[in-house]
N, C-alpha and C positions, 0 to 999 in steps of 0.2 A: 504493500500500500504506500503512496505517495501522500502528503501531508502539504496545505497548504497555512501558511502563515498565521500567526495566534492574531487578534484584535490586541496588539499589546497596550494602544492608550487608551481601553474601557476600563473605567471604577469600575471596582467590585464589588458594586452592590446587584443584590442578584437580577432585577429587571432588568437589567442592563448589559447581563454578560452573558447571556442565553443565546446558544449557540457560539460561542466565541473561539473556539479550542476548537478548528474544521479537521474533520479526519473522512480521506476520501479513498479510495482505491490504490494499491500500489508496493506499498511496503513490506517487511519484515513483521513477523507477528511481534517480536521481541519490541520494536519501535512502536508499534501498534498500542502496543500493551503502556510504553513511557506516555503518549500521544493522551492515554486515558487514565493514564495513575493523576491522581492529585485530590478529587473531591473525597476519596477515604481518608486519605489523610489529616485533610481538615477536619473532618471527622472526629477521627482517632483520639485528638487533643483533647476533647473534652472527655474521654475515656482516664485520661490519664493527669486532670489539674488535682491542685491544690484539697479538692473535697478530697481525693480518693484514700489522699496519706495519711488520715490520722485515723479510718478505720484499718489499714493494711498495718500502720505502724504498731497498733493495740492487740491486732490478732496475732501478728508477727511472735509480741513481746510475750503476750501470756498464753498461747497454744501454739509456739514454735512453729511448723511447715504441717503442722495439721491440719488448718484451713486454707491450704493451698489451693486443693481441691474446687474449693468455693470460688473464687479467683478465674478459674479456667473453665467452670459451668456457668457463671455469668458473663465472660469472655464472649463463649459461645452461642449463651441467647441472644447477646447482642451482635453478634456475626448475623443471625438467623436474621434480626429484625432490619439491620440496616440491608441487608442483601432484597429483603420486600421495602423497601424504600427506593432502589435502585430500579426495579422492575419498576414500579411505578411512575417513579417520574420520566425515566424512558420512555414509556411505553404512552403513558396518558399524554405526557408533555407539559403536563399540571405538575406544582409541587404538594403534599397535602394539605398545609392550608387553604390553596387555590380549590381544591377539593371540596373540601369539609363546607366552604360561603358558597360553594354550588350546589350541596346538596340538603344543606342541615336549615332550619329554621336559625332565623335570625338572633333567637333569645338563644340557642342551642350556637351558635358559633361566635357571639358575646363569649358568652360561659368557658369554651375552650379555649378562647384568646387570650381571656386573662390568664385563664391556667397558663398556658403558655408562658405568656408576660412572666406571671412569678415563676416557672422555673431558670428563665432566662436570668433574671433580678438576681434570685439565691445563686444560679450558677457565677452571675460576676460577683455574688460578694464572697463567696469561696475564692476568687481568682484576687480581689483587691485584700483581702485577708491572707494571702497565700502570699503575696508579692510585698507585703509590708512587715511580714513577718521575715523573709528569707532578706528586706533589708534591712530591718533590725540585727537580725542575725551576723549578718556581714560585714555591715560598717557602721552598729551601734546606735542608728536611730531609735528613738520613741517609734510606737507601735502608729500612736499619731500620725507622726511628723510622716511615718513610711506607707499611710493612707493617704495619707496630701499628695506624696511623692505619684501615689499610681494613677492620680486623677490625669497628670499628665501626660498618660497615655494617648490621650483622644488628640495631642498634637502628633504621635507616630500615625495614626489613624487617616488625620488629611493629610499628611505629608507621602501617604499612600495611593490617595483619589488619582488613578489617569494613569498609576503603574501598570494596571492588568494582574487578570486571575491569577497568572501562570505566577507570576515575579511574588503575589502574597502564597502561594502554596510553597513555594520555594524558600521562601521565609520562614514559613511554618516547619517546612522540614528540618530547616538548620536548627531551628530551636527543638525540633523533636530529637534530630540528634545528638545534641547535647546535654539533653535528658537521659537516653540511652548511654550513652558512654561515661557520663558520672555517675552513672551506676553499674555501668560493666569495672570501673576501675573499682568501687566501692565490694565489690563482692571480691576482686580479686584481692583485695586487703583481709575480707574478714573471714575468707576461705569457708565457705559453707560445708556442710556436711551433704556432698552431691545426693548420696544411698539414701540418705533420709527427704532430702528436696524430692526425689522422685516416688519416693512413697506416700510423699505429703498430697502429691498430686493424683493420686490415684481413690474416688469415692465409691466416701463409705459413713452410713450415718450414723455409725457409734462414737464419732468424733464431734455430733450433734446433739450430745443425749445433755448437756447442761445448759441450762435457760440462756446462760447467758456467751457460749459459744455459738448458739443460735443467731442469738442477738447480732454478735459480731457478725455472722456469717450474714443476714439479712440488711444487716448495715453495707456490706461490703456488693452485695448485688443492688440495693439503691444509690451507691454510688457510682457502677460503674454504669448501669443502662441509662442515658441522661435524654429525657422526654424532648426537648428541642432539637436534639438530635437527628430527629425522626424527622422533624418538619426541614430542617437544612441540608439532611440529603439528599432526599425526593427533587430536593429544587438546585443543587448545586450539580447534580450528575448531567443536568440540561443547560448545560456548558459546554459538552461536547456534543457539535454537530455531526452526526453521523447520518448515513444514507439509510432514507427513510423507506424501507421496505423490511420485511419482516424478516429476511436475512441478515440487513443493515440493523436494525432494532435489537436480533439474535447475537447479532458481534457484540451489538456494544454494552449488553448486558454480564454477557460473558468476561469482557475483557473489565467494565467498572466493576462485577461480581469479585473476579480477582487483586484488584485492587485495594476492595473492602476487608479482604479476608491478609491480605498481607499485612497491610494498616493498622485492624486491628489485633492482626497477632502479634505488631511491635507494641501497643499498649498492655496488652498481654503480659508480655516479657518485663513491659516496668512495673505493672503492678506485681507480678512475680515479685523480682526485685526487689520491690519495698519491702513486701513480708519476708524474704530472705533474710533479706539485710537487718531488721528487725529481730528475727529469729534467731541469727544467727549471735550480731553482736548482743541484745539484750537477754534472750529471754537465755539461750546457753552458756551467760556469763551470771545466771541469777536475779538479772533486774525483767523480773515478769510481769512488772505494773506501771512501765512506760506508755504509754497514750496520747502523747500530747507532741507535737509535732519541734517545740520547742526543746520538751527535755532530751530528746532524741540526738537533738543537734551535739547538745550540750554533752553527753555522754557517750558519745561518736568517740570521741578524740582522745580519753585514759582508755578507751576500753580495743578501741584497735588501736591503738599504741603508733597512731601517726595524724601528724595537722592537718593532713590533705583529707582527710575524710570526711571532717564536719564542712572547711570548705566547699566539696565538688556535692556535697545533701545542700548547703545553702544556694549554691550557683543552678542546681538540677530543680530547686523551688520557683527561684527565680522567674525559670525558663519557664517553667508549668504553667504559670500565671499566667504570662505573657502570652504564651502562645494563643491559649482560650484567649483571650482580648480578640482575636481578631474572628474568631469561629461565632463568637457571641454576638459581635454586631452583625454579624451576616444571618444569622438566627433570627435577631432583633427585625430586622429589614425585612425577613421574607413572612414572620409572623404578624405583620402589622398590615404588609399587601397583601398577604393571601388571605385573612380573616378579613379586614378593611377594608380591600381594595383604596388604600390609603400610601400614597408615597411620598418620601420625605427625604431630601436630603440625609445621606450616610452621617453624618458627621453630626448632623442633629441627632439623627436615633443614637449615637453614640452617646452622646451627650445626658442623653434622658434615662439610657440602660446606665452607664458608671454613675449620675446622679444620684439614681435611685438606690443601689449599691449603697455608696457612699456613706448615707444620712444613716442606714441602721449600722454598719461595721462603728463609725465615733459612737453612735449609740451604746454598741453592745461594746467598745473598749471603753467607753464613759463609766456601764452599770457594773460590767465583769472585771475590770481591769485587763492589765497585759495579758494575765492568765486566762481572760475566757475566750480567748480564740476557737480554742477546742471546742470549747460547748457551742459558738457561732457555727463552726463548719458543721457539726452532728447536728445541727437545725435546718442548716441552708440543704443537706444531702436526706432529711425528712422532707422540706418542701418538694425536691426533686422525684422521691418515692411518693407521694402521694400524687404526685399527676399525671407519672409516670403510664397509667393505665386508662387514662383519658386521652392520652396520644396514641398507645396500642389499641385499643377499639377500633376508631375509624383507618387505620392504615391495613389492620388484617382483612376487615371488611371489603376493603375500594381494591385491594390488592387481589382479591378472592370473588371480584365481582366480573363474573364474562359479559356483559354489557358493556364494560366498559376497557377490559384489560384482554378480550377475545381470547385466542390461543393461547397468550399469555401468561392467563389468569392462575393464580395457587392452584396445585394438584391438591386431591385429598391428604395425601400425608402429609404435605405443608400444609395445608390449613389444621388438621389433627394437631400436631405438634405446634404450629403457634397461636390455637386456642390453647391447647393446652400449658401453654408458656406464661399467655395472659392470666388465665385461673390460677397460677402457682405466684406468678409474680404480685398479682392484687392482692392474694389471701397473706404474703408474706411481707407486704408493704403497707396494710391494714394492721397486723399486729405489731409493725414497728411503732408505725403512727400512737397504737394503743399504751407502748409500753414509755416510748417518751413522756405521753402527758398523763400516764396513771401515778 
């Protein structure tokens, strides 16, 4: 297949870059396949910010590589559900919010918008709590001073408008990268115990039987399936213009399917990672009641017995943050058109999503002090579980629907398994909701 030219000066807000990334007849599958990597990856990031570490870091510290397991079946669901986001927005040419305001009553696509809204919100205030902490961490700021710091995000933000898709995916990669390898060198410090990583990985519910390894383990699949997720894939995979025929629609599900699965099997490997590193240095050195993203940092550095380690956890924070910054306004932008049919200046919606952020994080460092970070993110990642399953509804539905998705549509076993995903995920993000506020 031969390729022709990206639209390099389209912002990247998503009405605007539909179609942009032309992929025509000609080439190499292997270029074929580069031609279509990127909208997982965008993805990915929000698999792997700032919420994910403080439940990986807790399961890590007090059940060692026994909830690994947990880790790699939530992994997987989320493969399952972004790979029916993919189909979809291919296929329809809609993103699901564009969906949902074609199909649903009015008062009924209010109701999802907001949900929407707040998981976007909790997700950047995980990302603005995540990136104030990792600059406290580093160069000794107040928890304050290092929320102020991340407001100025939204000047990287326009300093973006006019670069193109391609140039922010590519950004996003570098930051994903260096997430991954501050924690490839992090592991190769604290030398894991492989034999047991690999058994940790392998389920089994007897490693389920205490309320509150549950807990963890329930904590750990609502942080990693992230509900806006859903709505920004569907609408970013229609960025690549592919040849509209149903062998053309066949490639490029194919080749964005693969993309989704490699993406998120680098997310995978960090949240691995985390609980590793966790495991490894805290809970097999004794300290099994670490929890908090902060004490972590802090007992990195006696405990593998080198400075580099609590550095390359603060710089691997950093990045996490940042990254999500850019997946969240494009999230932002596609929930407001596809519910609203409302468009707004990028840099406005940016402004309104870190805004809103903002005002609760001094909040909850005003009420909780430094120390309630933790408790802020085990809040922001309940907001995300609870709407979690208000975004799964209509995407298994519209994706399962031959009216609308023809030959394309969910087979039985796919629809089986991701109803059946739905019912496990709701019944187990119900009782999370229940146990925080009982």
């Amino acid at each position: 297949m031969r390729f022709l030219p990206d639209t390099a000066t389209a912002p990247f807000c998503p009405s605007e870059v539909k179609g942009s990334v032309v992929v025509v007849d000609g080439a190499s599958r292997f270029k074929t396949w580069l031609k279509f990597a990127g909208p997982g990856l965008l993805v990915s990031v929000g698999y792997m910010d700032p919420g994910n570490w403080a439940t990986d870091i807790e399961a890590g510290s007090k059940y060692g590589y026994n909830l690994l397991f947990v880790v790699l079946l939530a992994s997987l669901a989320a493969m399952l559900l972004q790979t029916l986001c993919v189909r979809l927005g291919l296929v329809a040419q809609k993103d699901l919010a564009e969906l949902c305001r074609a199909r649903y009553r009015p008062a009924v696509n209010r109701f999802l918008w907001i949900g929407a809204e707040l998981a976007i919100i909790a997700c950047d205030l995980a990302e603005v709590l995540g990136g104030a902490l990792a600059l406290h961490l580093l160069f000794g700021v107040s928890i304050s001073t290092g929320i102020a710091i991340t407001a100025f995000d939204t000047i990287l933000i326009l300093g973006l408008q006019g670069a193109g898709f391609r140039r922010v995916e590519a950004i996003v990669l570098g930051m994903v990268l260096t997430i991954a390898g501050c924690f490839a060198i992090e592991l190769f410090l604290v030398k894991p115990d492989w034999s047991a990583v690999a058994i940790g990985f392998v389920p089994t519910l007897e490693r389920l039987r205490s309320a509150d390894a549950l807990y963890l383990s329930i904590g750990i699949l609502g942080a990693t399936v992230m509900p806006h997720n859903l709505y920004l894939h569907s609408s970013i995979v229609q960025t690549r213009l592919a040849v509209k025929t149903d062998a053309g629609r066949r490639d490029a599900i194919r080749f964005c399917t693969f993309d989704t699965i490699v993406s998120l099997s680098l997310a995978l490997l960090v949240n691995a990672a985390i609980l590793i590193l966790a495991a490894s240095a805290f809970h097999g050195t004794g300290h099994d009641q670490v929890a908090d993203i902060e004490d972590a940092y802090h007992l990195l550095d006696p405990i593998v017995g080198s400075t580099v380690a609590a550095v390359l956890f603060g710089i691997a924070l950093l990045a996490s943050g940042q990254s999500s910054t850019f997946t969240g306004t494009i999230a932002g932008q596609i929930v407001m058109e596809g519910f609203l049919d409302l468009k707004i200046p990028c840099w406005q919606r940016r402004l309104i999503t870190r805004g809103l952020a903002l005002l609760p994080a001094w909040a909850g460092v005003w009420y909780f002090g430094d120390g309630g970070i933790g408790k802020m993110l085990v809040l922001s990642q309940v907001v995300l579980s609870f709407q979690l399953p208000f975004a799964m509804w209509p995407l298994i539905r519209m994706s399962g629907d031959r009216a609308l998705m023809g030959g394309f549509a969910n087979g039985p076993v796919v629809r089986t398994v991701a109803w059946g995903l739905f019912g496990v995920i709701s019944a187990a993000n119900v009782w999370l909701v229940a146990s925080v506020f009982s």
